[in-house]
C-alpha angles and dihedrals in degrees: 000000000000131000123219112214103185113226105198124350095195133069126045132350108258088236094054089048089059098054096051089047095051093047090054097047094049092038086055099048100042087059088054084043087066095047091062087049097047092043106246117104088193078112097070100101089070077080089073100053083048099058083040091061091040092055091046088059095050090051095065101044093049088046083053094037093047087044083089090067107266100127097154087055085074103092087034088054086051100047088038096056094042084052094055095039089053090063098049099049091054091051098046088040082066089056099069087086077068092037143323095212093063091052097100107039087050087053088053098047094044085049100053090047091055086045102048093045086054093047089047080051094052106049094031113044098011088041103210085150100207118157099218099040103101096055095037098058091047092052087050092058101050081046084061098048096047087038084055107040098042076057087046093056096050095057100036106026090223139073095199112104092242091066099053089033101052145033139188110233109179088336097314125113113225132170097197097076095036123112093264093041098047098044102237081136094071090058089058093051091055099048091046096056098051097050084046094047090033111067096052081045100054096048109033110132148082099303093040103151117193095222089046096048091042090061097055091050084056097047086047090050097046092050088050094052084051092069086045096054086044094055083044091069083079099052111027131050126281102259102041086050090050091040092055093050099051086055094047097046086048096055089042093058099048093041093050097053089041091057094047084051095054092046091055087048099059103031117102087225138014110217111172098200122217120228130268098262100063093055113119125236 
């Protein structure tokens, strides 16, 4: 038997949230999408907000998940759904001979089936008996395939498997130094799922506030897209790469005060400590 601790009670339903966090991340990738039919890859940086309202939404299901007292579930929710994920973007990335514009909702539902035949796992024959786990793993994982593959755009400009399998180097087409050969994608897993396990665990807590602990998912997702910007230097043009970073180090920025604002709001106290070497003996 399972014990719900509730997190939060304020703020915005958790369906709501993912609603708004799905919108967001499709809407994201679909304009970048246009960029890679048009020609131009300037539009990468869309990637980024994609992966940002992905990991919004996974905020919120591991804070209602973890609300059953399972608070050091929190880094293996957030690698668990970036493995599945993982599956399910490189299946749906094989499907843009078909499409590119299906790319992303097949992502999502075969997302959400992985997701839903590991939850069943889990409740059933390893018998966690929570009562959300099912849907919450499945939401996870759909929260792993937009999350990657909004990182993946940033740094390749494209969704199609081509584009993370294979790149030109002095007019030759290789697959050992792609994002996918090279395993830049790992980089982007790991990055994805700790700014999806961090910000819950950062704030749990009494005095956890949504808003609060949102923040800190968006300034997570937004330094991570900052490394990314940075890798795609090597795989997109100039300019797209330069114009990725800028927004990433922007949002950064104002996320991250922000962030330091809501977290004054809502301590009890405010110490700024001096360092070590001024203690005195």
């Amino acid at each position: 038997m399972s014990v719900k601790v509730e997190a939060s009670h304020d703020g915005i339903p958790h369906d709501k949230v993912m609603i708004i966090g799905a919108v967001i991340s499709l809407v994201s990738l679909y304009i970048a999408i246009i960029g890679t039919v048009i020609g131009v890859d300037y539009l990468a940086f869309f990637g980024g907000f994609a992966a940002v309202g992905a990991l919004i939404w996974g905020n919120s299901t591991i804070k209602k998940l973890c609300s059953y007292g399972i608070g050091t579930g929190v880094p293996s929710a957030g690698m668990l759904a970036f493995g599945s994920g993982l599956i399910a973007l490189l299946f749906a990335s094989t499907l843009g001979g078909f499409s590119i514009w299906i790319i992303p909702v097949a992502a999502l539902v075969i997302a959400l089936i992985v997701g839903l035949f590991l939850g069943w796992i889990s409740n059933s024959v390893l018998n966690m008996k929570i009562p959300v786990m099912t849907r919450s793993i499945a939401e996870l994982a759909a929260v792993g395939a937009l999350a990657l593959m909004g990182f993946g755009v940033v740094a390749t400009g494209t969704v199609g498997f081509t584009g993370i399998a294979t790149i030109e180097i002095l007019g030759v087409t290789v697959y050992n130094a792609s994002y996918l050969g090279a395993g830049v994608i790992a980089v982007s897993f790991m990055l994805g799922a700790i700014a999806l396990q961090h910000p819950f665990n950062a704030c749990l807590g009494p005095g956890e506030k949504q808003d609060r602990t949102n923040m800190l998912a968006i300034e997570c997702g937004f330094l991570s897209m900052i490394i990314m910007a940075v890798i795609s230097f090597v795989f997109v043009s100039l300019a797209a790469a330069w114009i990725s970073l800028i927004v990433a180090l922007i949002g950064w920025a104002v996320s991250y005060v922000k962030y330091i604002a809501l977290s004054k709001r809502d301590a009890a106290a405010w110490l700024d400590a001096k360092p070590f070497s001024d203690a005195e003996e």
